[in-house]
C-alpha positions in Angstrom: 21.9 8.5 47.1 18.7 7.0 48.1 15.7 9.0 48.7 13.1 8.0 50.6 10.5 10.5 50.9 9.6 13.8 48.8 8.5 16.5 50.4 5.6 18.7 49.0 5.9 22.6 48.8 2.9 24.6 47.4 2.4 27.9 46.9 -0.8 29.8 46.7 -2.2 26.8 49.1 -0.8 28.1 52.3 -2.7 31.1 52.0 -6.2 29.7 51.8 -6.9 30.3 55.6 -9.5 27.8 56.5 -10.7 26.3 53.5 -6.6 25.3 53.6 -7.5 21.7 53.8 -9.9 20.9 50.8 -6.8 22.3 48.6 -4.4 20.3 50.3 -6.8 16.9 49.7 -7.0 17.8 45.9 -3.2 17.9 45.8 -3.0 15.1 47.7 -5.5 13.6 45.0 -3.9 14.5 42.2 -0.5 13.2 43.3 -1.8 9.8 43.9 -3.6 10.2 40.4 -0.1 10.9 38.4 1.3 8.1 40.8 -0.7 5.6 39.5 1.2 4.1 36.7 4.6 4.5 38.1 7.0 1.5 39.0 6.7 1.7 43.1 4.8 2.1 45.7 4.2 5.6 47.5 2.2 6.6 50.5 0.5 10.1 50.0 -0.4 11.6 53.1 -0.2 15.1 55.1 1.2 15.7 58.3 1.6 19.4 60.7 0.4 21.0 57.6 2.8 19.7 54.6 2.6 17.0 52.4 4.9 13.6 52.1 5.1 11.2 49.3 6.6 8.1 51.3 8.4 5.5 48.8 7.9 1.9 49.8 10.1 -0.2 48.4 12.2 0.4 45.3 10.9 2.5 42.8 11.8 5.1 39.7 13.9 8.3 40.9 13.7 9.7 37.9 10.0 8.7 36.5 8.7 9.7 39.7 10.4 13.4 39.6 8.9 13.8 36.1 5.7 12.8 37.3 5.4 14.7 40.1 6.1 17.8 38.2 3.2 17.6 35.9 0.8 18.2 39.3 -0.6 21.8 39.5 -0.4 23.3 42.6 3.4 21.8 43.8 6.1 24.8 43.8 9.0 22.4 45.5 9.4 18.8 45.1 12.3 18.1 47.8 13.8 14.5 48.0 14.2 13.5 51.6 16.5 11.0 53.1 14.6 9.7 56.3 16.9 8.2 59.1 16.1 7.1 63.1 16.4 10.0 65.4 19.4 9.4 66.9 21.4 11.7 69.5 23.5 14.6 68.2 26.5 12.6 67.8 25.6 10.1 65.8 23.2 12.7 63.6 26.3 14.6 62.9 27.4 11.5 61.6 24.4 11.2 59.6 24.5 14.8 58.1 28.4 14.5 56.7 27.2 11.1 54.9 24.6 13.0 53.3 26.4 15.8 51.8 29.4 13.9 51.1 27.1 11.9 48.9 25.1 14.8 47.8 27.9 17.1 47.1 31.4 15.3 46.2 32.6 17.8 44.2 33.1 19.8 47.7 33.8 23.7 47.7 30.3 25.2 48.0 28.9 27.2 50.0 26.0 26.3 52.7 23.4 27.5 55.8 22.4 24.3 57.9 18.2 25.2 58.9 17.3 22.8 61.3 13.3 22.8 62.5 12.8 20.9 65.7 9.1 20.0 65.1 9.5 17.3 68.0 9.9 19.0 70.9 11.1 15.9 73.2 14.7 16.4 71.2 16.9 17.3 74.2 19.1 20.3 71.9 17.0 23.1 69.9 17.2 23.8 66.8 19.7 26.9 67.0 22.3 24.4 68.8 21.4 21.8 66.4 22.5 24.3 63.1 25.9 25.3 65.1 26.5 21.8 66.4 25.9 20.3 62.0 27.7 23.1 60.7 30.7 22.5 62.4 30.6 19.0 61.5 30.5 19.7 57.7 33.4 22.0 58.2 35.5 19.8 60.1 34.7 17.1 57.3 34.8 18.7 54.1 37.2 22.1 55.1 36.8 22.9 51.1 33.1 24.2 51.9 32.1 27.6 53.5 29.1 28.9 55.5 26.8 31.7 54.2 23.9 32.4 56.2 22.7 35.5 53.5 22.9 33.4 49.7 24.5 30.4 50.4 24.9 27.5 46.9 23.0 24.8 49.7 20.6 24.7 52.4 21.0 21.8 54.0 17.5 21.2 55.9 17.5 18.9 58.8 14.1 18.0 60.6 13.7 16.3 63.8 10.0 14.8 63.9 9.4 10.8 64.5 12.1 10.3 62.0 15.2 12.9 61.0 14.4 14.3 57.6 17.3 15.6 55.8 17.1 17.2 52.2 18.7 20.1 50.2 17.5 20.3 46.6 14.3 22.0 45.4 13.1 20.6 42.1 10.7 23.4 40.7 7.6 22.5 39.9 4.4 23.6 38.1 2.8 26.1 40.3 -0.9 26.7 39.8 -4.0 25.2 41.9 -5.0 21.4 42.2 -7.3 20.7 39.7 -10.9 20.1 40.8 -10.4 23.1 43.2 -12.0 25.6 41.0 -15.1 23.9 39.3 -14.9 22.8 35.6 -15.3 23.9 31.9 -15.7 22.4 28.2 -12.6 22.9 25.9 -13.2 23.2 22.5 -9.6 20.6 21.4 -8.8 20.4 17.7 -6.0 18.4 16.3 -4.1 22.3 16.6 -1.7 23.7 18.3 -3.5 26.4 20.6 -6.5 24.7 22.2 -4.3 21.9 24.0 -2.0 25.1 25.8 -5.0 26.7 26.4 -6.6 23.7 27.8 -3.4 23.2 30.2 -3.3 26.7 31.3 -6.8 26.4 32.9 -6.1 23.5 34.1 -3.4 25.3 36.3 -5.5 27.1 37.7 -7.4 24.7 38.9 -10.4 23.8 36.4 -11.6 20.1 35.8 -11.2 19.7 32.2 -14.0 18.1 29.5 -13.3 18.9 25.9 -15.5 18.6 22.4 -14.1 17.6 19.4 -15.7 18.6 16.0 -14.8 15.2 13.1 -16.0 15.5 9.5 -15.7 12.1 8.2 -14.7 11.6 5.4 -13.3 14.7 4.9 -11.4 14.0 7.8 -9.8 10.9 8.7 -10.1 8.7 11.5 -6.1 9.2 12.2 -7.1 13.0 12.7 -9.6 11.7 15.5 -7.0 10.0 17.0 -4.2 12.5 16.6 -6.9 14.5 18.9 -7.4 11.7 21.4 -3.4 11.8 21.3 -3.8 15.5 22.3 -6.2 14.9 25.0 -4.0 12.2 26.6 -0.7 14.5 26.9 -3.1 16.9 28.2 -4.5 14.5 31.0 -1.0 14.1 32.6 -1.9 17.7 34.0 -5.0 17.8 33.9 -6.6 14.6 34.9 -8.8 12.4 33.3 -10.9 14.2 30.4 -14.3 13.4 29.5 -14.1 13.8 25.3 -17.0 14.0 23.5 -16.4 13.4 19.8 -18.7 15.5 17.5 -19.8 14.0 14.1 -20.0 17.6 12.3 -19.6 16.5 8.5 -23.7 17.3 8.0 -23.7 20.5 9.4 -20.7 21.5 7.8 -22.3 20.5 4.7 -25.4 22.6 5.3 -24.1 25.6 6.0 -21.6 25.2 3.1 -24.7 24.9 1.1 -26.9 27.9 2.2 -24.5 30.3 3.7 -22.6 33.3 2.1 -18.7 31.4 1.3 -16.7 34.3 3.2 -19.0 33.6 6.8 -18.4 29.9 6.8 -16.1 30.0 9.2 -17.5 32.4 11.4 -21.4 30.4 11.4 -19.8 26.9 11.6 -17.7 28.4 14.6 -21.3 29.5 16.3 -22.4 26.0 15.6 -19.3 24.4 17.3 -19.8 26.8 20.2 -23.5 26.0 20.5 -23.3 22.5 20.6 -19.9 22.8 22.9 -22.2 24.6 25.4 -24.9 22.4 25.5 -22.8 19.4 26.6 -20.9 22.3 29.4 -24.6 22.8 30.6 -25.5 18.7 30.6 -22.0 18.3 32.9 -22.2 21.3 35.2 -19.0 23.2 33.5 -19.0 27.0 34.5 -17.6 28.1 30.8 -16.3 27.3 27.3 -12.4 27.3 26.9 -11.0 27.9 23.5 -7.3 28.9 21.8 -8.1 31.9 20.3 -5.5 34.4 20.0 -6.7 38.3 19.2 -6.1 38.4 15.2 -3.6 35.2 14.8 -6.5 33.9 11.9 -9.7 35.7 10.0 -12.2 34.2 13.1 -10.3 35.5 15.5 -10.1 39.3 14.9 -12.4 41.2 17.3 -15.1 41.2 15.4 -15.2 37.6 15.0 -14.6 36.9 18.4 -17.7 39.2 19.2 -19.7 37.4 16.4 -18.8 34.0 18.1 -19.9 35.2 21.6 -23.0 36.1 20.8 -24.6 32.6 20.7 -23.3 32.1 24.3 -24.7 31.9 27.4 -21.9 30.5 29.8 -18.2 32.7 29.6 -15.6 32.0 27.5 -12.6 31.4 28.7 -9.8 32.2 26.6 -6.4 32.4 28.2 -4.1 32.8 24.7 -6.1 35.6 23.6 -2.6 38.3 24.2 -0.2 35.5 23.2 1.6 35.6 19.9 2.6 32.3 18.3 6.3 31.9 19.6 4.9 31.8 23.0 2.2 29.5 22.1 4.6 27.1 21.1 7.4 27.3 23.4 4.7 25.9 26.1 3.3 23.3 23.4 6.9 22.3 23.4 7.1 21.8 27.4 4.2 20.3 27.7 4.7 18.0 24.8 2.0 18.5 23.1 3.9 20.0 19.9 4.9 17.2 17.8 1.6 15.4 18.1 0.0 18.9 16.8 1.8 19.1 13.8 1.4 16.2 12.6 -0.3 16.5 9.2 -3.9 15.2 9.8 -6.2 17.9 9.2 -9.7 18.9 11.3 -12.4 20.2 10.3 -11.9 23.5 10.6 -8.7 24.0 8.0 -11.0 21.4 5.5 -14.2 23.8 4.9 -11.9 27.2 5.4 -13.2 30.0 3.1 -10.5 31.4 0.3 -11.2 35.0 1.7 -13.0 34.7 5.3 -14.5 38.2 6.4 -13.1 39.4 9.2 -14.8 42.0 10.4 -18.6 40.0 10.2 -21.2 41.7 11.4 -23.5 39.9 13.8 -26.6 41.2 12.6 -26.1 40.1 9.1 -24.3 36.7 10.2 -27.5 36.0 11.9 -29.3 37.2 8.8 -27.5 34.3 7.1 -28.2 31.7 9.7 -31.8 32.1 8.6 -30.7 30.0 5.4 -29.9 27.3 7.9 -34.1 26.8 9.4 -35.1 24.3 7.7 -32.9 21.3 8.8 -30.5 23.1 11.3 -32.2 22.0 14.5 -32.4 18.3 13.7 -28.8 18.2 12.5 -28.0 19.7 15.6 -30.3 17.3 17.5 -28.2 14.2 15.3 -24.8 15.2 16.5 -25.3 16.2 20.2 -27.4 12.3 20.2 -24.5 10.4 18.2 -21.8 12.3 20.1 -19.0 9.6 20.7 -17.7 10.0 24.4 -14.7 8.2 25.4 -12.4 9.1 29.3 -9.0 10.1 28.1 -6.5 9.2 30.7 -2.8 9.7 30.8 -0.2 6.9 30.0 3.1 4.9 31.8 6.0 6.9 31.0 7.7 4.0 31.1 
């Protein structure tokens, strides 16, 4: 079977009223965008409300399925056969080709919904469903009608072309990104902060990220591990601005003057500190991190709390009631699971204490941050100013 067209269904989209259109054009967007680097050539465009990827030419079924199922905001992706609209006859003819191809192995049920969207058709749409249905019966007498719960909906609609189509490929629901502002993602090498980073994403958030080296403590394969990350992220996400924090002095410093049980929790504050100035620089509306409620010693409550409090701009944290099954079971769909595991360390697992508090106390974690006066704001200065900052963009899957 040859497909010519998919068609677009969204979801939460179709109930955006009058602002209907600037979500649509950020689907439309983002389709092109995952489009880009697959064999073909597609048209992206809307028409009476829905969207159509046209396929000029030959291209890849299957590469361009995977692709367009990594685009938040599709529900449906339906592959349309397009033929000439033709009088009923001869579309009768039309419609048996198409589900003989479709559905050789016969003995299904089926509901023929036919939508005459172009008006100058001479037969409406209810005669059109009785006059198709009875032609798949006559032709395949092994299949059944079931207008209630029926295995296959064959679709048939009459606009300047006759588009036929039956399958539904899910997709990954959510909002287009770039609908609903954008926020700073704190990505280690781990495997939390890329989910997390994807799950905002769905909803609709422009993603940037920070990420924290300590050369030579760390090595350059762990920075690129987290580029890695980044890039399997982008497919969903778009591209990501990644800044690239050398953190090995700070680290240092607060190794140095700080009490070995809070280092953790004050190079966490750090982290989140510089993370926000580079949200504020961009325009991001919010920090976006992995932390789960108690999965590790910084992020108990109290930690959490102890982190927040050198914020200005939310934190976003959408693992926070996750448990660690489910945080990998989407690592695993979204692919970004193998890459994590790989054994290059970050920063954060180098400098761990032995016994971390967990229940810090802000007052007295501030108390120790006084240590830190002397030389913290010009190491702080020396990392935002040599920040590396590369555009992470998604690759051919071919």
């Amino acid at each position: 079977m040859t497909f010519h067209s998919f068609l677009i269904k969204y979801g939460e989209i179709g109930i955006k009223g009058k602002n209907r259109y600037m979500f649509e054009d950020a689907l439309v967007r983002q389709i092109r965008y995952v489009l880009q680097n697959v064999d073909g050539e597609f048209l992206v465009h809307k028409c009476h409300g829905r969207v159509y990827v046209d396929c000029e030419g030959g291209y890849d079924y299957e590469e361009t399925v995977e692709s367009l199922k990594k685009v938040f905001g599709i529900v449906g992706i339906c592959p349309v056969v397009r033929k000439p609209v033709k009088e009923l006859e001869e579309l009768k003819k039309d419609v048996v080709v198409y589900v003989g191809e479709m559905y050789p192995e016969g003995n299904k049920t089926f509901k023929v919904e036919a939508r005459r969207a172009n008006k100058r058709y001479p037969v409406n749409s209810m005669e059109i469903n009785c006059a198709l249905g009875e032609a798949v019966l006559d032709a395949y007498p092994e299949m059944k009608v079931d207008v209630h719960n029926p295995d296959i909906r064959l679709n048939v609609e009459i606009r300047e072309e006759v588009y036929l189509y039956s399958e539904i490929i899910p997709g990954p629901g959510g909002m287009p990104v770039g609908t609903n502002g954008s926020a700073m993602l704190l990505l280690s090498g781990g495997i939390d902060s890329p989910v997390a980073g994807y799950m905002i994403a769905k909803r609709g958030v422009e993603i940037e990220a920070v990420y924290f080296h300590a050369p030579p403590y760390t090595s350059e394969r762990a920075k690129e591990k987290v580029v890695d990350l980044a890039r399997l992220v982008s497919a969903y996400a778009g591209p990501i601005k990644l800044h690239i924090v050398n953190f090995t002095d700070i680290q240092l410093y607060i190794y140095e003057k700080c009490p070995h049980d809070e280092l953790t929790i004050i190079m966490r504050r750090y982290m989140m500190r510089i993370a926000e100035h580079f949200a504020k620089k961009d325009g991001c509306l919010g920090l976006i991190t992995g932390e789960s409620i108690g999965q590790v010693a910084s992020q108990t409550m109290q930690s959490l709390l102890a982190t927040n409090a050198v914020c200005t701009l939310p934190v976003y944290r959408p693992l926070i009631g996750f448990d660690k099954r489910e945080i990998v079971e989407i690592s695993e769909k979204i692919d970004t699971y193998e890459t994590s595991i790989l054994p290059y360390e970050d920063c954060c697992t180098i400098f761990v204490a032995k016994h971390p508090v967990t229940k810090p106390n802000v007052e007295r974690i501030e108390k120790s941050e006084t240590n830190l006066t002397e030389k913290i704001d010009e190491l702080m200065k020396t990392a935002i100013e040599t920040a590396e900052v590369v555009t992470v963009r998604q690759e051919s899957l071919s």
